[in-house]
C-alpha positions in Angstrom: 64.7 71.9 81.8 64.0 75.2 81.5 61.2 74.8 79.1 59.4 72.8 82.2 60.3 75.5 84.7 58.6 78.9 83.0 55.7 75.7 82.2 55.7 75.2 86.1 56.2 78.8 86.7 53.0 79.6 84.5 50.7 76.9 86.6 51.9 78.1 89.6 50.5 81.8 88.3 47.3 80.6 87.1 46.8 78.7 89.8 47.7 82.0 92.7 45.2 84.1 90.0 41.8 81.6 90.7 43.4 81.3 94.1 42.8 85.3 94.7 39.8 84.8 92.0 38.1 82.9 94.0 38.5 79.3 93.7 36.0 77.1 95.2 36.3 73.0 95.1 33.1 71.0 94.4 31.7 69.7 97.3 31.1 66.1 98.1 27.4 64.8 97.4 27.2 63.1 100.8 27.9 66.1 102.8 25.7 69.0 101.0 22.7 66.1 100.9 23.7 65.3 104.8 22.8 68.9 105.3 19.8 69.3 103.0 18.0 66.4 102.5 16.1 66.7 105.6 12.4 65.4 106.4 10.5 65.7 104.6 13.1 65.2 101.7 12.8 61.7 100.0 14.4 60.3 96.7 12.6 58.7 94.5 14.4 57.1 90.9 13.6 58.3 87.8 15.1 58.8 83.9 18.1 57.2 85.5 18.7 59.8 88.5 18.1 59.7 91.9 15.8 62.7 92.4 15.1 64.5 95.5 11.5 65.4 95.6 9.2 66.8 98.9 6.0 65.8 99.2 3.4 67.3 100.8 -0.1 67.8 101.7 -3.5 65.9 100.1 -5.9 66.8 97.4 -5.1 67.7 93.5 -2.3 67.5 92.7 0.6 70.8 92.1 3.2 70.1 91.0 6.6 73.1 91.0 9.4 73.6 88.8 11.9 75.8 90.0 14.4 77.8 87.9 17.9 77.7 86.8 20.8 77.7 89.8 17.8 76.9 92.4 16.3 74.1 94.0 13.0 73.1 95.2 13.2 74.9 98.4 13.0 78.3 96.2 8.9 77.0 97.1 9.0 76.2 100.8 6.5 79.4 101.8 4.2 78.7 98.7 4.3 74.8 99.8 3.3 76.1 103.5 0.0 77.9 101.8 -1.4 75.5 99.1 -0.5 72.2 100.6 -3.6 72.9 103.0 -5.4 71.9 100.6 -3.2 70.3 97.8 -0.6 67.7 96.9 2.2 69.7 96.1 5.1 68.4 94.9 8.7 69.6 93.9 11.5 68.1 92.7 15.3 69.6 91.8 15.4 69.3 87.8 18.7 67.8 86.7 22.0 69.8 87.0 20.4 71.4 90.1 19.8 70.8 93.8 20.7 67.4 95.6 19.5 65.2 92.2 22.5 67.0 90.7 24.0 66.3 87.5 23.1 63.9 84.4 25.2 62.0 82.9 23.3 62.4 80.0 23.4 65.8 79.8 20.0 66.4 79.3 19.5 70.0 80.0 17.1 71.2 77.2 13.6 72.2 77.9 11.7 69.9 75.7 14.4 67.1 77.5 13.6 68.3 81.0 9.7 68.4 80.0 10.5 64.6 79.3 12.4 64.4 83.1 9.0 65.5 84.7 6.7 62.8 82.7 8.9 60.4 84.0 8.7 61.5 87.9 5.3 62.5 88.1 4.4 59.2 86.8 6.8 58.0 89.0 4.8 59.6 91.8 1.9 58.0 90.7 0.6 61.6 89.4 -2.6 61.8 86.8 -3.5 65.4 86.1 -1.8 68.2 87.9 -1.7 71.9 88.2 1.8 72.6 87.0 3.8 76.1 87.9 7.2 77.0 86.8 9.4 79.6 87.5 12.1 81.2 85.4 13.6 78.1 83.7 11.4 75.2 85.4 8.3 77.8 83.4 10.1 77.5 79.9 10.0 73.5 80.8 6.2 73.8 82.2 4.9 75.2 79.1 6.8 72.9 76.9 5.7 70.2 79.1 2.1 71.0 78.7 2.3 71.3 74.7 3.7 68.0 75.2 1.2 66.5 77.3 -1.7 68.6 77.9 -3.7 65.4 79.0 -1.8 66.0 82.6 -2.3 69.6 82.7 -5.0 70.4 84.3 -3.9 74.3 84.6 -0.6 76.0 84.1 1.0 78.5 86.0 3.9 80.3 84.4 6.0 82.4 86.9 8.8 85.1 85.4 8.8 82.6 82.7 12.0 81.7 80.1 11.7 80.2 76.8 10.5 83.3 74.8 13.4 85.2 71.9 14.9 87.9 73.7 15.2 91.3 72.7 18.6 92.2 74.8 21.7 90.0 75.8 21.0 87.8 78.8 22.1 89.1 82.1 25.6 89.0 82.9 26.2 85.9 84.9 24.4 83.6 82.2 27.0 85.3 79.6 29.5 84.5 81.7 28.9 80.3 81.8 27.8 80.3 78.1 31.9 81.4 76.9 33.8 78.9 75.4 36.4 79.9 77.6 34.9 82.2 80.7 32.8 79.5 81.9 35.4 76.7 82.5 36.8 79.6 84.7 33.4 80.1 86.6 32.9 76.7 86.4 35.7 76.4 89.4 35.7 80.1 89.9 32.7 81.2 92.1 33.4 83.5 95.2 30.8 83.4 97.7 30.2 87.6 96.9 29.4 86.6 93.4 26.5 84.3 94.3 25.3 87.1 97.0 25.2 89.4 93.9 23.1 87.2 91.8 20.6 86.5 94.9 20.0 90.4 95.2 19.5 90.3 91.0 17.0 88.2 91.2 15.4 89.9 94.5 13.4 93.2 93.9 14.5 94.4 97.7 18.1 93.9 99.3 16.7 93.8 102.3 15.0 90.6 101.8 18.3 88.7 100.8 18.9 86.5 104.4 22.9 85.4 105.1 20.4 81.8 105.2 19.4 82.2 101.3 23.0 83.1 100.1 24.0 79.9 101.9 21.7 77.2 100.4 21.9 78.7 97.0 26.2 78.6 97.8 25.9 74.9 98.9 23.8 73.4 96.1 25.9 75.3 93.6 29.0 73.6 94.9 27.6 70.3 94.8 29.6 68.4 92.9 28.5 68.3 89.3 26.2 71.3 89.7 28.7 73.8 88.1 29.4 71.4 85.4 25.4 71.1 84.6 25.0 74.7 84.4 27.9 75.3 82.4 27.1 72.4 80.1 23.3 74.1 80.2 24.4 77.9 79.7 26.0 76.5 76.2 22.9 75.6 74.4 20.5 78.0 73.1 17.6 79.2 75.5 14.8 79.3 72.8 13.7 76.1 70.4 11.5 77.3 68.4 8.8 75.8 70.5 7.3 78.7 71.3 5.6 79.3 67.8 3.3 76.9 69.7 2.2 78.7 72.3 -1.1 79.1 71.1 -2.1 76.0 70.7 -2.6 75.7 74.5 -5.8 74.9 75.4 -5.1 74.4 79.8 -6.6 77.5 81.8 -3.0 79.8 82.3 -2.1 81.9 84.7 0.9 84.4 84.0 2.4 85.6 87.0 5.5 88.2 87.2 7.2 90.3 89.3 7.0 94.4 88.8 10.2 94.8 89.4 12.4 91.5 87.4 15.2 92.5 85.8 16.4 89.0 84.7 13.2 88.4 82.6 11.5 91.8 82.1 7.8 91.9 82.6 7.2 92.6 78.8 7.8 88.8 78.1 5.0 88.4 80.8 2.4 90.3 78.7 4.3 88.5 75.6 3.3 85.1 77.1 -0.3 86.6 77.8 -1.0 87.6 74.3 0.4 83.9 72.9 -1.4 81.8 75.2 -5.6 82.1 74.7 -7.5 83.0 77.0 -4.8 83.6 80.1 -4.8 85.6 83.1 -2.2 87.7 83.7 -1.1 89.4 87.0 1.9 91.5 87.6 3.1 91.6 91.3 4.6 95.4 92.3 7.6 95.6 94.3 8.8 92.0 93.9 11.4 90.8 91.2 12.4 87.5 89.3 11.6 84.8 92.5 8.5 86.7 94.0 7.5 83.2 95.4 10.8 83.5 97.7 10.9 87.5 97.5 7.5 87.5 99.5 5.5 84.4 99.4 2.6 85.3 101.4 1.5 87.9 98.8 2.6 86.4 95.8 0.9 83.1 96.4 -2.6 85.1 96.8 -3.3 84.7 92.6 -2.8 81.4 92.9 -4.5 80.2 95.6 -7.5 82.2 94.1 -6.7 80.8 90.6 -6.9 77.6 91.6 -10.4 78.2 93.7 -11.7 79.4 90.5 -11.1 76.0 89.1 -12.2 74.0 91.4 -15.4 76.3 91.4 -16.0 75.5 88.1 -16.1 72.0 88.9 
């Protein structure tokens, strides 16, 4: 009996310590998708998920990957821009957003690359301009070594995927330990999510009470934690990226001044891999520049893809 009271006694303390920690219950599906999956949200089934994609626009196709803990609205103001005269697609990748988790965990680049064959040619998509930030660039350019018949150009924005020369930034750390990230995986005070937004933002000021509180309610979606717990445990390079220069699609590396997740010297990195790229560095904006200020960061695109289509 008194073996099962200091047992209770110790629940009850770990449970007051995530209590005062922080402790944040998944929440439901139904109610985050309720309300996020507004027009012009749609789901369309694919590799086995239900995936939330938007739409938009007419004319070639672009498609966007967003990056890891973020969702397809991190593109909403670059959407506004090139869907005047595009198709742009986006779609949450798997372990993120309202498609949420798979049961398969597959959460690996090359995996994921395989996750956007399937919806694009779910989508009916031929060849596309594809642009990837962060994580959804390490699956872009994996993607395009894997099928460069769809790639009509590549955009790689504060791109992953290359060997790092210091530890990853604190959070990732924290969701890669054996033992820290079932903690965070339940653990994840709302002040702790504001911190990472202002990481990944060059300027404070930019960080909206309306940001913290998407990125808050797709992390909590149920499953989403899980994902990115499950994720942060695998390694962030493959190898793949001895490849690089066998690319052959017209590339545009874009990156922030001012990132301090991925530092710009893995921008001129990617440069120097990938023949005959373009590389422009934006001052004053950090990791998610298309968020950060998407009126002036979307400016090399849109003249990046006018180049192409002049050439045609």
């Amino acid at each position: 009996m008194r073996r099962l009271s200091r047992a209770l006694g110790v629940l009850v303390s770990v449970a007051a310590v995530l209590l005062g920690l922080g402790f944040r219950a998944d929440r439901p599906a139904a109610a985050v998708e309720g309300r996020r999956a507004l027009a012009p949200s749609r789901f369309v089934d694919a590799s086995g998920l239900r995936v939330h994609v938007r739409d938009r626009g007419d004319g070639p196709a672009v498609v966007l990957l967003h990056g890891s803990n973020s969702s397809l609205f991190t593109w909403e103001g670059w959407t506004r821009t090139l869907a005047r005269d595009h198709r742009v697609v986006a779609f949450d990748l798997p372990g993120h957003g309202l498609t949420g988790p798979d049961p398969l965990g597959r959460y690996d680049a090359a995996q994921m690359a395989s996750f956007v064959d399937d919806v694009t040619r779910a989508l009916g998509l031929g060849r596309f301009t594809l642009v990837g930030n962060s994580m959804g660039g390490n699956v872009a350019w994996h993607y395009a070594l894997a099928h460069p018949e769809h790639v009509e150009r590549l955009v790689l924005v504060d791109a992953a995927g290359l060997p790092r020369d210091e530890p990853p930034v604190f959070a990732m750390r924290v969701f890669a330990h054996p033992v820290f990230g079932r903690v965070a995986r339940w653990v994840t005070p709302r002040f702790l999510i504001r911190r990472s937004v202002l990481d990944v933002y060059a300027e404070p000021s930019r960080v909206t009470d309306a940001a913290v509180d998407l990125y808050e309610d797709l992390l909590l979606r149920e499953g989403n934690r899980e994902a990115t717990r499950l994720r942060r445990r695998r390694s962030m390079t493959d190898g793949a990226e001895a490849r690089l220069g066998e690319l052959r699609v017209p590339t545009l590396v874009l990156w922030g001044a001012r990132d301090r997740w991925i530092l710009p010297k893995y921008g001129e990195r990617f440069h120097a891999r990938i023949p005959g790229s373009s590389l422009v560095v934006l001052p004053n904006l950090g990791h998610v520049p298309m968020e950060e200020d998407p009126d002036a960061s979307v400016l090399p695109v849109v003249d990046f893809l006018r180049r192409g289509s002049d050439r045609r």
